[in-house]
C-alpha positions in Angstrom: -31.5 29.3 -101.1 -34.0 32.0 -100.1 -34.7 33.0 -96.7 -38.5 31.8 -95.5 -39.6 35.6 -95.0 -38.7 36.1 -98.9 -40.8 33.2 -100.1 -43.9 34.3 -97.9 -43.5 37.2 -98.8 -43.8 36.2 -102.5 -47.1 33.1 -101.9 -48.8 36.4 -100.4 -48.6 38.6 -102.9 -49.1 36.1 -105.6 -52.2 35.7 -103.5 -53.7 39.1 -103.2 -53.2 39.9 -106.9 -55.4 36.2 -108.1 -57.3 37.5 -105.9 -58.0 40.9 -107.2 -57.5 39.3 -111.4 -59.9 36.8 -110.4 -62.1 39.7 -108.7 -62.0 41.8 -112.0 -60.6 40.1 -114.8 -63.3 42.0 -116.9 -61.5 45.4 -116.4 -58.6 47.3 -117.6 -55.6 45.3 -115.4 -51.8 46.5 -115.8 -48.9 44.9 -113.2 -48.2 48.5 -112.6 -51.1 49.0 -111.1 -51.7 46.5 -109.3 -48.3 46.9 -108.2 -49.9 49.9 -106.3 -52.5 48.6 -105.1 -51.0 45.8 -103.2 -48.0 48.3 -102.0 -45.1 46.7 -104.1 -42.6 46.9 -106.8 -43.4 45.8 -110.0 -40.2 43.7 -110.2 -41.6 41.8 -106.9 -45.0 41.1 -108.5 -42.7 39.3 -111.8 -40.6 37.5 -109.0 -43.8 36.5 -107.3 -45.9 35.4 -110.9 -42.8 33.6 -111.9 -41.6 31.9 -108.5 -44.5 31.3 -106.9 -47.1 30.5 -109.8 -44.2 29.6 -112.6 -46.2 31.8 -114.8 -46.3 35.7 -116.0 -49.1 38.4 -114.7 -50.0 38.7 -118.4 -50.1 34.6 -119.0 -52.2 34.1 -116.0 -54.8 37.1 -116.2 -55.1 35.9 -120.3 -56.1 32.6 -119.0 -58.4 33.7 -116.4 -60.2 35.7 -118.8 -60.4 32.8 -121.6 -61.5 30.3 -119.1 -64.1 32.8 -117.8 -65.2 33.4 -121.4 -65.4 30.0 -122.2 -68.1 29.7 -119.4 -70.1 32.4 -120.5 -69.6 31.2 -124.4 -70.8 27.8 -123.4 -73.7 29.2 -120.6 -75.1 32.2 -122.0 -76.9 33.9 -125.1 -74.4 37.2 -125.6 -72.3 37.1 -128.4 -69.1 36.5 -128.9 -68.3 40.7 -129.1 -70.1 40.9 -126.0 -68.4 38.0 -124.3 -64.7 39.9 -125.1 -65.8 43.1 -124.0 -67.0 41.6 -120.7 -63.8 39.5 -120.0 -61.5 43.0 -121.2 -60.3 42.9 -124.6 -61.6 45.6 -126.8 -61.0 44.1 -130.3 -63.2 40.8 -130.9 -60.4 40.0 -133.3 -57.6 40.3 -130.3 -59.9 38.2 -128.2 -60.6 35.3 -130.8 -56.9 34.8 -131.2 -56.3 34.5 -127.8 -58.9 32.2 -127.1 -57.7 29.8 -130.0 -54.6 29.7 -128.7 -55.8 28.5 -124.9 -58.7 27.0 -126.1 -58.2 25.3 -130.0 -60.8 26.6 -131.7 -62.8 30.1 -132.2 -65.2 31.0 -129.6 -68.1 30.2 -131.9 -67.3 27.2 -132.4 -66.8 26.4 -129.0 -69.7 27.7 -128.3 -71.5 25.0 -130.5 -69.3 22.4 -129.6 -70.2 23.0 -126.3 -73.9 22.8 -126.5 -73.5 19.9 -128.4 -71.9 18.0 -126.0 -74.1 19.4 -123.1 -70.7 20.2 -121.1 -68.2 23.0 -121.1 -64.8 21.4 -122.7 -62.4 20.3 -120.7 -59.5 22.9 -120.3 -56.2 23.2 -118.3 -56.9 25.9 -115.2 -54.4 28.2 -114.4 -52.0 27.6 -112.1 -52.6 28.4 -108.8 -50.1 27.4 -105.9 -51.3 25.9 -102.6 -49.6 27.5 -99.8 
């Protein structure tokens, strides 16, 4: 069993880095960094992603930058090679992939399917923990 100061430990730093992913999710984010930033080891950060959110830093920040480019596929006029370099991937191709994989279809259709149905589609959030 883990002591209570571990576990805090863990919910807070899993806190402060969705914080900062969901903050800038549209830039250039690696654990090492971020690591840095919140004045910890990159091992901790995995402990913390995987205990505390049951999840990896790269599974969660993928998701938060699908869901966010679902919104702006389904709210906005840029295209879709705008929409991926605003949400961080480089290649429109990389980005495509991913967002079939979270989201079942390519982001033009989406797009479409979305103003057809007035509403963006329903998707599975990522998780976040409550404290």
């Amino acid at each position: 069993m883990q002591r209570e100061t571990t576990i805090s430990l863990r919910l807070s730093l899993y806190q402060e880095v969705v914080a900062i992913i969901g903050a800038e999710y549209g830039e250039e984010l690696a654990l090492d960094e971020i690591a840095y930033r919140v004045a910890s080891s990159r091992r901790q950060l995995q402990r913390a992603f995987a205990e505390v959110g049951h999840t990896t830093f790269r599974q969660y920040l993928t998701a938060v930058r699908m869901d966010g480019a679902a919104e702006k596929l389904a709210g906005s006029e840029m295209t879709v090679r705008d929409v991926a370099h605003s949400v961080g991937y480089r290649q429109p191709a990389q980005f495509a992939k991913a967002f079939r994989r979270r989201h079942g279809l390519a982001p033009s259709d989406y797009r479409t399917k979305s103003r057809l149905f007035g509403t963006r589609q329903s998707v599975d959030a990522p998780v976040v923990a409550a404290a």
